[in-house]
C-alpha positions in Angstrom: 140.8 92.0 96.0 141.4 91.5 92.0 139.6 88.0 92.6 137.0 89.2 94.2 136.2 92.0 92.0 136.4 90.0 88.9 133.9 87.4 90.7 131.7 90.1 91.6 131.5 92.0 87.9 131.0 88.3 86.2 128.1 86.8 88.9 126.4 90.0 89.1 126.3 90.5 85.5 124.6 87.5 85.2 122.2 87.7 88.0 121.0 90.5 86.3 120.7 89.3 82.8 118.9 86.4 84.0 116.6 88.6 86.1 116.3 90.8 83.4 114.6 87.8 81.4 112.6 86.8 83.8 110.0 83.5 83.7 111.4 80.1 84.4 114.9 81.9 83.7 115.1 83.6 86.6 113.1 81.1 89.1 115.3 78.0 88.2 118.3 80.1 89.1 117.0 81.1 92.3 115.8 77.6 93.2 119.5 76.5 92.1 120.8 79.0 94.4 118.2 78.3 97.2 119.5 73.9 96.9 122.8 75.4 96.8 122.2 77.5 100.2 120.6 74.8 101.8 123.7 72.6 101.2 125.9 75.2 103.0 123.5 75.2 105.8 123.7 71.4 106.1 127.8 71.5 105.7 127.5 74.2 108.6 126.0 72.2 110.8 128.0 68.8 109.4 124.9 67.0 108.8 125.4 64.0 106.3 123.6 65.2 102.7 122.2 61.9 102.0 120.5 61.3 105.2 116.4 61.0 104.4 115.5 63.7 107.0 118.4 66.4 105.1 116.8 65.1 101.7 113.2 66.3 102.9 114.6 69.6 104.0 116.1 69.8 100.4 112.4 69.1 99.3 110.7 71.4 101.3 113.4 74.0 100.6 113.1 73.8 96.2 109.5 73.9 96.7 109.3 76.8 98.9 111.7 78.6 96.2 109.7 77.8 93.4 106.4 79.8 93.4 105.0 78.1 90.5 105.4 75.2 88.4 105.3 74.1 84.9 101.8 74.3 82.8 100.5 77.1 85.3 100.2 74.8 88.3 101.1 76.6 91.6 103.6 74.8 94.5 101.6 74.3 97.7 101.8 77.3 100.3 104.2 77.4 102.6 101.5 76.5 105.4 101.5 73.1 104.0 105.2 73.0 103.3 105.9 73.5 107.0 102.8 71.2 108.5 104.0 68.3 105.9 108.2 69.0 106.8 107.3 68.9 110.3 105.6 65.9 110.3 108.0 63.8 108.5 111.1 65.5 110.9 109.6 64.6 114.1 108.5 61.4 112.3 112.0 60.8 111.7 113.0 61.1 115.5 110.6 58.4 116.4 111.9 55.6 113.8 115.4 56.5 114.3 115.0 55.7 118.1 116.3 59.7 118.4 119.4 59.1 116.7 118.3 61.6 114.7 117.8 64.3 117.2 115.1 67.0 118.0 117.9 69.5 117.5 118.7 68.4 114.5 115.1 68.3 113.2 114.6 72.0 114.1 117.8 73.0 112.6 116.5 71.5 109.1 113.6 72.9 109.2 114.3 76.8 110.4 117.1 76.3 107.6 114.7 75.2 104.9 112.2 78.4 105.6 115.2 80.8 106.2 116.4 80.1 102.6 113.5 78.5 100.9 111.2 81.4 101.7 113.5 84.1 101.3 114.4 82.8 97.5 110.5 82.7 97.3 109.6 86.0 97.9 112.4 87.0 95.3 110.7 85.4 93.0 107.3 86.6 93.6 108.8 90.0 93.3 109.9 89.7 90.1 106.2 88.9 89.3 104.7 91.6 90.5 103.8 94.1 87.7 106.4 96.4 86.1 108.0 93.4 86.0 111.9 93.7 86.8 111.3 97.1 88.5 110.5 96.1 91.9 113.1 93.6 92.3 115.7 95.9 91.3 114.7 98.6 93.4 115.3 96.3 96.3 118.4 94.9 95.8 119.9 98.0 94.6 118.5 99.5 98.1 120.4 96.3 99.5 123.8 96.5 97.3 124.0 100.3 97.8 123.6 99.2 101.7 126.5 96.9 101.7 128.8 99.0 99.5 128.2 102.4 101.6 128.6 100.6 105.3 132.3 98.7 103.9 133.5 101.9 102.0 132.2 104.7 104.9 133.3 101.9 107.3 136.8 102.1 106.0 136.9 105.4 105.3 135.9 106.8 108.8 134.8 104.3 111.0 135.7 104.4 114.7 132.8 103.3 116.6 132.3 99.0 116.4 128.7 97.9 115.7 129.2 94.4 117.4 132.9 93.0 118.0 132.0 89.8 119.3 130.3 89.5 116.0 131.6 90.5 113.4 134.6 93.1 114.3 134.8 95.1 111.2 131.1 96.8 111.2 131.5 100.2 113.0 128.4 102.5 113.3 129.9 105.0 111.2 129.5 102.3 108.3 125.8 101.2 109.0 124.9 104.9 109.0 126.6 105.3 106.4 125.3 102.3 104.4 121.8 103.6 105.1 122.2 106.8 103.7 123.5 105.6 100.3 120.5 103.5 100.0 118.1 106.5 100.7 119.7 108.0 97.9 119.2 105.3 96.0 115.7 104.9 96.2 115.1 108.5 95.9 116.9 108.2 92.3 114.1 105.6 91.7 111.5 107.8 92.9 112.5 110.4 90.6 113.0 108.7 87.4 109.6 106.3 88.2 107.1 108.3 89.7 104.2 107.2 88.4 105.5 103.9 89.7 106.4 104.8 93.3 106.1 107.5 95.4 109.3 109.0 97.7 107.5 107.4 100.9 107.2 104.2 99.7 110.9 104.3 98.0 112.4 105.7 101.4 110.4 103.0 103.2 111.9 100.3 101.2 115.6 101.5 101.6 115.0 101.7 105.1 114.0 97.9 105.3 116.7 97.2 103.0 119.4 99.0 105.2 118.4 97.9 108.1 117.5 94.5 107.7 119.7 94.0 105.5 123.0 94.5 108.0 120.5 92.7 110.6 120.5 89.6 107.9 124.5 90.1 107.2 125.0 89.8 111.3 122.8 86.7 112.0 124.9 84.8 109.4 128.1 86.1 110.8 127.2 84.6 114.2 126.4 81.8 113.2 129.3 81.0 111.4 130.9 82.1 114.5 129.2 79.6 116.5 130.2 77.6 113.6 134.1 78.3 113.7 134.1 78.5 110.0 135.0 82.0 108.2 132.6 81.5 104.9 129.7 79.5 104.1 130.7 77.7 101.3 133.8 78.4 98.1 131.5 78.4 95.3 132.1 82.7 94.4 136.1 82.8 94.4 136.7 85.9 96.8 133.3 86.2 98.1 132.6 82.8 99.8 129.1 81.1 99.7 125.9 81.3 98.4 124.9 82.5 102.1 127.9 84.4 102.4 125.6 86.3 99.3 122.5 86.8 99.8 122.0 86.6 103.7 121.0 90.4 103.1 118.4 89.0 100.9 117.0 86.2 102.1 115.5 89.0 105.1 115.2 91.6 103.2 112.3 90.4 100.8 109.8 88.5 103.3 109.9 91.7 105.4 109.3 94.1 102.7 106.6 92.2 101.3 105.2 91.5 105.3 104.9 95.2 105.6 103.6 95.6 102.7 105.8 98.0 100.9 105.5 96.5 97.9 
């Protein structure tokens, strides 16, 4: 537990610093993070990293993570992204003579838009105007999520979420996990409310507690399906980059989808 505290206080401190600068700071780190991810996802499903249809979903994913480039010129969209990474995936099929397999090709390419799009949308968040407020408001909607659902969890939890799963959610902790995150936004509403209104901040947390232990499951299963226990080692105590931000990488798309923020 010391471990994982320690981890915690040191990477959080500076994911915050760097968001707090913002710019290239803050996107290079996410696209690090998003390589980083998509490396886990390739270990998972014990793909070889060098392979030429792994190093396009590598591609597709940086690309997708960084919004922008250098001198003001913008990445393609992600419409492109996925026409050009599905081409060259099935492409790879045929002049492999399917030793590179269909299964495989789809597994690449859902991983590259789980991760690289999810990492995307973080960074057009921090973009948006008032500048680091948006992004915080989320993932402090997300952390307060995760905190209240372990804590509430352990403190009364009876009633499992989903056993086969992941057997240490209990309802008692996703309700309670929710409810920590309205407060949470309604704290934000308070202090900035010329910058968002209590609808919109309750609308968010809900999104964020919701989807958020939706995102947390579908990366337990499948490391389940996986047989592994963690994504990666990279945070001491904490696991992966996955193991991290699967909240996240939901979380962000949706609430931009509907149009929250």
């Amino acid at each position: 537990m010391g471990q994982r505290i320690v981890t915690g206080v040191v990477a959080g401190a500076a994911f915050l610093a760097l968001l707090g600068l913002g710019g290239w700071y803050y996107s290079l780190m996410l696209a690090a993070l998003a390589l980083i991810g998509y490396h886990e996802f390739v270990k998972l499903n014990k793909l070889p990293a060098s392979r030429l249809d792994v190093l396009c979903g590598f591609a597709a994913t940086l690309v997708l993570a960084l919004p922008h480039l250098p001198f003001g010129w913008t990445t393609p969209s992600a419409e492109s992204v996925s026409w050009v990474l599905m081409f060259l995936l099935l492409s790879a099929t045929v002049f492999s003579k399917n030793r590179i397999t269909l299964d495989q090709s789809a597994l690449l390419f859902v991983g590259a838009f789980y991760i690289g799009l999810g990492f995307r949308y973080m960074a057009l968040t921090r973009e948006m105007p008032h500048g680091v407020f948006w992004p915080l408001l989320v993932f402090f909607c997300i952390w307060a999520s995760d905190a209240g659902a372990y804590f509430v969890g352990k403190a009364i939890g009876r009633t499992k979420l989903w056993p086969s799963i992941s057997p240490n959610k209990t309802v008692e902790g996703a309700l309670g996990g929710l409810v920590i995150a309205l407060l949470v936004a309604i704290v934000f509403a308070v202090v900035w409310p010329d910058w968002i209104d209590f609808g919109t901040a309750l609308a968010v947390a809900l999104a964020a507690a919701v989807a958020g232990q939706l995102g947390d499951l579908i990366q337990s299963a499948y490391k389940r399906l996986r047989g592994v226990k963690d994504s990666g080692n990279l945070l001491p105590g904490h696991g992966g980059v996955l193991d991290r931000t699967d909240s996240w990488l939901v979380v962000f798309p949706l609430i931009h989808l509907l149009g929250l923020i």
